[in-house]
N, C-alpha and C positions, 0 to 999 in steps of 0.2 A: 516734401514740404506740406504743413498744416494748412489744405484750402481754406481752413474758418479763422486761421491766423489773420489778427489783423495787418502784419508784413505782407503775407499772399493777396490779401483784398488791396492794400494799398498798391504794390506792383501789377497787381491787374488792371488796376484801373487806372495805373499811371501808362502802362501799355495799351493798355487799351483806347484812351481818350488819344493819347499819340498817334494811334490806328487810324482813328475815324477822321482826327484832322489832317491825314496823309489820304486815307480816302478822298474823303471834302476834296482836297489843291489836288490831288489825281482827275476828280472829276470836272472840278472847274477847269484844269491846264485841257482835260483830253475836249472837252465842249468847245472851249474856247479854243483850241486850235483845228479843232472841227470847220469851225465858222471861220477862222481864218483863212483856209484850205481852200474854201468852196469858194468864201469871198475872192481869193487872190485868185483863183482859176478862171470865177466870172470875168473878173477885170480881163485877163489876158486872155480870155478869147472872145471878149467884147474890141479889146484891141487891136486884136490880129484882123476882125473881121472889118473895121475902120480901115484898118492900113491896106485889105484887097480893096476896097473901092478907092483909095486916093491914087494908088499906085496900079490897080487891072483895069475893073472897073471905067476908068478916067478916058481909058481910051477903046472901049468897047465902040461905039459910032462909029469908029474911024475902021476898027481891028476887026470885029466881028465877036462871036461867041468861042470861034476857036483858039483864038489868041488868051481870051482869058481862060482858056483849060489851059492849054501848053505853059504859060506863065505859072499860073498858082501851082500846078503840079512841078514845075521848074524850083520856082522858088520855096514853099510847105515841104513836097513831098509827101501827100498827107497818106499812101500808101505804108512808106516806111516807115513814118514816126506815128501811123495810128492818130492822124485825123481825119475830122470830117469836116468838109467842106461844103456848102451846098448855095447856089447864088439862082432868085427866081426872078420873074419879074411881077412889077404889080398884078397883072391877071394872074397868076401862080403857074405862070410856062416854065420852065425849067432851061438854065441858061447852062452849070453845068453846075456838076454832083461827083463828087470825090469817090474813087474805088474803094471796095473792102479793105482794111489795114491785112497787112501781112501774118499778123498774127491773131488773126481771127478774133479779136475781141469783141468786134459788135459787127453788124450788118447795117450799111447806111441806108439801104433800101427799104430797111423795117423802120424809119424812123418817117412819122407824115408828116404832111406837108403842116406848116401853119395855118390853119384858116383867117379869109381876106379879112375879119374884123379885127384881129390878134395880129395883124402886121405892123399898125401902129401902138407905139408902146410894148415892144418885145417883150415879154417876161421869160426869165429862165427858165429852163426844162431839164432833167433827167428823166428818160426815157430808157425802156427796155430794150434792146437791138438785139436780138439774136443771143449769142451766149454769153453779153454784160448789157451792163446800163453805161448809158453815155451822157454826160454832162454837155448842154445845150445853150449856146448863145448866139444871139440875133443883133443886126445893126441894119438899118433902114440906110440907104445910097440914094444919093438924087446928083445925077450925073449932068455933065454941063449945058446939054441937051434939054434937061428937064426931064429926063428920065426918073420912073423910080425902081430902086433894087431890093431885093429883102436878102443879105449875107447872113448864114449861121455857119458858125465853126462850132465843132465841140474835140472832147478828147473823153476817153475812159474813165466813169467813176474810180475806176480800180486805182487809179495811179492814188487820190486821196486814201483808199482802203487804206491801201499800203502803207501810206505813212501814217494813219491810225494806228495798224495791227502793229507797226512798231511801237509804240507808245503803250498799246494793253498790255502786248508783251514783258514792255520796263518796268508796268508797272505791277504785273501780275507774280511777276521774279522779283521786285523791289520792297513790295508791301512786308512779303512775308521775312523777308533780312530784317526790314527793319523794326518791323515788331518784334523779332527776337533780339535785334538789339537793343529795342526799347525796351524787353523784359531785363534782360542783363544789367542795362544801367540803371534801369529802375531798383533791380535787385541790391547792384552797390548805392544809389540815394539813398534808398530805403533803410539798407543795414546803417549804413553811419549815422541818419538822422535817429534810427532809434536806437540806436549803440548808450545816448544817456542813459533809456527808459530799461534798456537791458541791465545796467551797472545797479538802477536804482533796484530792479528786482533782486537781483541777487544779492545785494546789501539786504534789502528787506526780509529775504527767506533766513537768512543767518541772523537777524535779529529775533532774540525771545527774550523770555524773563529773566535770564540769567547776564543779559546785555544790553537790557534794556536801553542802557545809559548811551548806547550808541547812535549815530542818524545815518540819514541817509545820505550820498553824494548829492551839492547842488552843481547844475552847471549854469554859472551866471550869461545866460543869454537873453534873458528879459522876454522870451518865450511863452509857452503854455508850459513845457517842463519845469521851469525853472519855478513856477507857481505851483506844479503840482508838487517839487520834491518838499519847497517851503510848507506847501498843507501839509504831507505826509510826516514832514517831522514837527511840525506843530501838534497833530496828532498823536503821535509818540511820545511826544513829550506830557503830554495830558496825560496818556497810557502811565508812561512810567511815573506818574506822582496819584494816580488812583491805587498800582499796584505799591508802591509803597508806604500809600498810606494803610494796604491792606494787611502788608506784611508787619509794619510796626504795632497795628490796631493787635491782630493776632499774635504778636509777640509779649505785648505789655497787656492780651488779656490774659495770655498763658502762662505771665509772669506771675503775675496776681493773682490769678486760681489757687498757687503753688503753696501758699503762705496756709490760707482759712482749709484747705483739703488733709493738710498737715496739721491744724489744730485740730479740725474737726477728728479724725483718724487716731490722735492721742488721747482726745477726751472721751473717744468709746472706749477705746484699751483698759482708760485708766476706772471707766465706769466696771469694767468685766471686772479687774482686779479687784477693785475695793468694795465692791458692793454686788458680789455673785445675786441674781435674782432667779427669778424663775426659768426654768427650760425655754418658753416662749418667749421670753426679754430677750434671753442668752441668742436663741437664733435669729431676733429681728436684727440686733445689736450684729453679731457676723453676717447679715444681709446684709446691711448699712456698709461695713468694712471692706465685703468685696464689693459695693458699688464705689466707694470711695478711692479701691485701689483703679479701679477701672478707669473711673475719671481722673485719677490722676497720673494714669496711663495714656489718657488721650492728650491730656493735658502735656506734659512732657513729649511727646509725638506730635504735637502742633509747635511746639517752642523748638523741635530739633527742626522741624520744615523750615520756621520760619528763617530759623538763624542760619540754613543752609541757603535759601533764596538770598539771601540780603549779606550772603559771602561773611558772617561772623563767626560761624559755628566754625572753632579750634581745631584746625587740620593740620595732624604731625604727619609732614611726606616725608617717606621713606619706601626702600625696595620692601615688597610684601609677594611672599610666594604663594598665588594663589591659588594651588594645587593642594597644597599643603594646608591652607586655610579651610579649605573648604570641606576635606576629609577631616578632619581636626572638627571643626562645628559641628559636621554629621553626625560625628560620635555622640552628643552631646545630645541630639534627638532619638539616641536608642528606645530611651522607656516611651517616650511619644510612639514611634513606631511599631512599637513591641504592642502596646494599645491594640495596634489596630493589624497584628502582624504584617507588617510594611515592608518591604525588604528596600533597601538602599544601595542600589549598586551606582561603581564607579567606573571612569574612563581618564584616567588622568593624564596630561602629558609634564615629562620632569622639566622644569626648568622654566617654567611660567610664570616670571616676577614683573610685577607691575610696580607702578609709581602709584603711592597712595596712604590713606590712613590705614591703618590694620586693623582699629578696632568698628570706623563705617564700613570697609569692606567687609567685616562679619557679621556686623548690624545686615548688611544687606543679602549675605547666605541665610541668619537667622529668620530672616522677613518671607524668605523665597521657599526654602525646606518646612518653615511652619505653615506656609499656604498648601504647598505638594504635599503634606502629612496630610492636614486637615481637610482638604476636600477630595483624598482618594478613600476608596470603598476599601474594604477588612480585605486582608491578601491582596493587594495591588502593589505596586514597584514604583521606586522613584529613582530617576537617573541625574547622576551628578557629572556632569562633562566639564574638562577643563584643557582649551587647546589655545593655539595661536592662528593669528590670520591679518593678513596684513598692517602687520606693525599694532597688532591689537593684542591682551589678554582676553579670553572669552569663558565665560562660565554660563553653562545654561542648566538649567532645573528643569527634570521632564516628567513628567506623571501620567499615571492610565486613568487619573478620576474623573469628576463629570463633565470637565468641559466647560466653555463659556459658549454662551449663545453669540451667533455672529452680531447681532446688532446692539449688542454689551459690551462689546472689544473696544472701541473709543472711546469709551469711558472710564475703562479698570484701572486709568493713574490717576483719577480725579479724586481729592479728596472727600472722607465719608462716601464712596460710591460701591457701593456690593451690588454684584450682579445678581444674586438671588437675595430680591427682596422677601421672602418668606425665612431667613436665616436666625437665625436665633442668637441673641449674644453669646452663646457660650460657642455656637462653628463660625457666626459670622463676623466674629473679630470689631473693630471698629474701621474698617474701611482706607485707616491711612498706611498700610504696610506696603504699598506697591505708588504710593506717593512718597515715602520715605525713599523706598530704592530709586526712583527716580531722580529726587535730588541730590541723592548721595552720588548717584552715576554723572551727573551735570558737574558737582562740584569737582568730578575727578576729570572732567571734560571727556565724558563718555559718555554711551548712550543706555537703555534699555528696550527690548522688542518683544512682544510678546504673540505667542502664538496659540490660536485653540481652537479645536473640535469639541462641539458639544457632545457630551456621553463615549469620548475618546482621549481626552485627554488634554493638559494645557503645556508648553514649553514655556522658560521666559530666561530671556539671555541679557548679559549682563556685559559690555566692551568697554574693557577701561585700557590706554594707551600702557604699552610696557616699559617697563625702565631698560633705556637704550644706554647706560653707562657701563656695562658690564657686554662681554660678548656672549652671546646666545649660545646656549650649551644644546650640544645635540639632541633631538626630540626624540624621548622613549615614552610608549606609554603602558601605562599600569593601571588595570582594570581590579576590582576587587567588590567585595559585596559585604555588607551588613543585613543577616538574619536575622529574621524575629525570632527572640529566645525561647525556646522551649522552658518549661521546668524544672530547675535543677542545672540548668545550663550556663554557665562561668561565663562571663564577658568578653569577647576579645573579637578581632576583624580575622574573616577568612577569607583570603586572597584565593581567588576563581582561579 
């Protein structure tokens, strides 16, 4: 688990405050029955010590001092049961004084006398005795005589120990059960309470431009979710009418370019034909032309964007092999390669038919193999792979030229974005060729991924789902290459 998750913080702390307030009623129960213990013990041997004078005591004048050993020791026992008994008179002569307990717990000998000002107004005692402490109480006797007595009973701190150390014990074994129970159920709180906030992410991560028109789940609980999913798709909602006013804006300027770049374009033509001028007219006039074509290359490549974003652009689905597709385009880039002696080798596997248009899936081999031409160096290779992979068509484009820079890479499907800004129109293209495959791959509900080393080389793959109407024919593959022509050298593909 994510400790910096907010799930982890919130079961921490839901255990955790659980903890401390089970600490807390731990420490108040073990205090308070601390006090209870000590108070109930003073009583009863403030009690016991009342009941030797009504009952020994009473007849001391008549009995003597012996009679009240023989009794208390008859009736207490304070050998066996580990008390102490001790009875003096007001001068502090010693009437009698109870034997060591049998199990050695304290020595009544080590325990002193009270002194004569501390007779009245007994105050409790725990004292040390030998090998424990003994809980100490006194009760002042005035016999019928007019005698006075001073009686102290006590018994073993230890016996209260005892019933403490059972108490640290329950709670020393209990804390930790139930904070790990408290994790656990904290752990189930926690997931269902945020079970909405989960649903709502994962709606959100599957929403883009291409769905935009979607929202997010609300769960009407009149909550903080229920307000956050209401903001979030209020949001979206704004999102998708900016993006579509951006797609319309660039659809209906790239509409209207199309018309004045087409007069403009005829009315050079017809100047060259009818009216030949001078050498320098002639080449500003074909200057003018190829800029004309250009823009209205870009122009046309913004109007395919747009009407692929905004789901217009005319898609005939049908099975398209695109194994077959994409050796077939290659061919088509020989004299580009031959340029730059390129070679073109392949990996194909038979039988790779997808669902799709066949002339954007070649639009998007064309976009891919004219990037791999054009930014590898003279004698370099381009590899054309065509496989399957779960329930996918896959085509990737591989080249040994220069690479993108890594902090370039987020950006190369951005429209107009060239990684080498130093490029020159004539290698750096106009920037929407890898924007085009993009929406081409959305519109097929596929994706595109692209991969690069600088000064090693770029990959960029292409997964569009395959046409599952047909059964899948067994997978062979066929590797083959396209040489740069030599001189005098006839066309054709030579299978490796």
């Amino acid at each position: 688990m994510n400790t910096k998750s907010l799930r982890f913080r919130m079961i921490s702390l839901y255990a955790g405050l659980l903890s401390i307030a089970l600490l807390l009623f731990g420490a108040t129960v073990y205090f308070g029955f601390s006090r209870h213990l000590n108070e109930q013990m003073h009583e009863t041997l403030a009690g016991q010590a009342r009941l030797i004078g009504n009952e020994v005591l009473v007849h001391f004048a008549a009995r003597g001092p012996g009679y009240v050993a023989r009794e208390t020791e008859e009736s207490y026992e304070p050998e066996a049961n580990a008390h102490y008994i001790r009875v003096t008179r007001t001068d502090g002569s010693l009437i009698y004084l109870s034997p060591g307990p049998k199990d050695g717990s304290f020595d009544p000998a080590q325990i002193p006398p009270v002194p004569a000002a501390d007779r009245h107004g007994y105050k409790p005692r725990i004292i040390n005795a030998g090998a424990g402490r003994v809980v100490v109480e006194g009760s002042e006797y005035i016999s019928p005589e007019g005698e006075h007595f001073l009686i102290e009973t006590g018994e073993p701190y230890q016996i209260i120990q005892t019933d403490l150390r059972s108490i640290q014990i329950a709670f020393a074994l209990g804390i930790p059960v139930f904070a790990l129970v408290a994790f656990i159920g904290g752990s189930i709180l926690v997931r269902k309470s945020l079970e909405p906030i989960r649903a709502i992410t994962l709606q959100a991560e599957r929403i883009s431009s291409a769905n935009i028109s979607e929202r997010l789940p609300v769960v009407h609980t009149g909550d903080e979710i229920e307000r956050l999913s209401l903001s979030l798709n209020r949001m979206i909602e704004r999102l998708e009418e900016s993006i579509n006013h951006i797609s319309r804006f660039s659809a209906d300027v790239s509409h209207e370019l199309r018309t004045p770049l087409t007069i403009l374009r005829g009315e050079l033509e017809s100047m060259v034909r009818v009216s030949p001028g001078e050498p320098e007219s002639i080449e500003s006039i074909g200057s003018s032309l190829e800029e004309i074509d250009r823009l209205a290359r870009i122009v046309e490549q913004l109007l395919v964007i747009s009407r692929l974003d905004a789901g217009q652009a005319s898609m005939e689905q049908g099975r398209v092999n695109l194994g077959v597709l994409a050796t077939e385009t290659a061919e088509q880039f020989r004299l580009l390669a031959d340029e730059k002696a390129i070679s073109i080798t392949f990996a194909v596997q038979s039988g790779v038919n997808v669902t799709g248009d066949a002339l954007r899936l070649r639009q998007v081999v064309v976009n891919l193999l004219d990037n791999a031409i054009k930014y590898t160096r003279e004698g370099g290779e381009v590899h054309v792979h065509v496989a399957t992979k779960s329930g996918m068509g896959i085509l990737a484009v591989k080249d040994n030229g220069i690479g993108i820079p890594t902090d370039e890479l987020p950006h190369v499907f951005e429209r107009f974005y060239r990684a080498d800004k130093a490029r020159n129109r004539a290698t750096g293209g106009t920037g929407l060729g890898l924007s085009i495959v993009k929406a081409i791959a959305s519109a097929h509900k596929g994706r595109v991924s692209l991969i690069s080393t600088e000064g090693q080389g770029t990959t960029v793959s292409l997964e569009v789902p395959l046409d599952t109407t047909i059964a899948a024919e067994p997978p062979e593959i066929s590797e083959s290459v396209i040489h740069p022509r030599p001189q005098g050298f006839s066309p054709g593909i030579e299978i490796a």
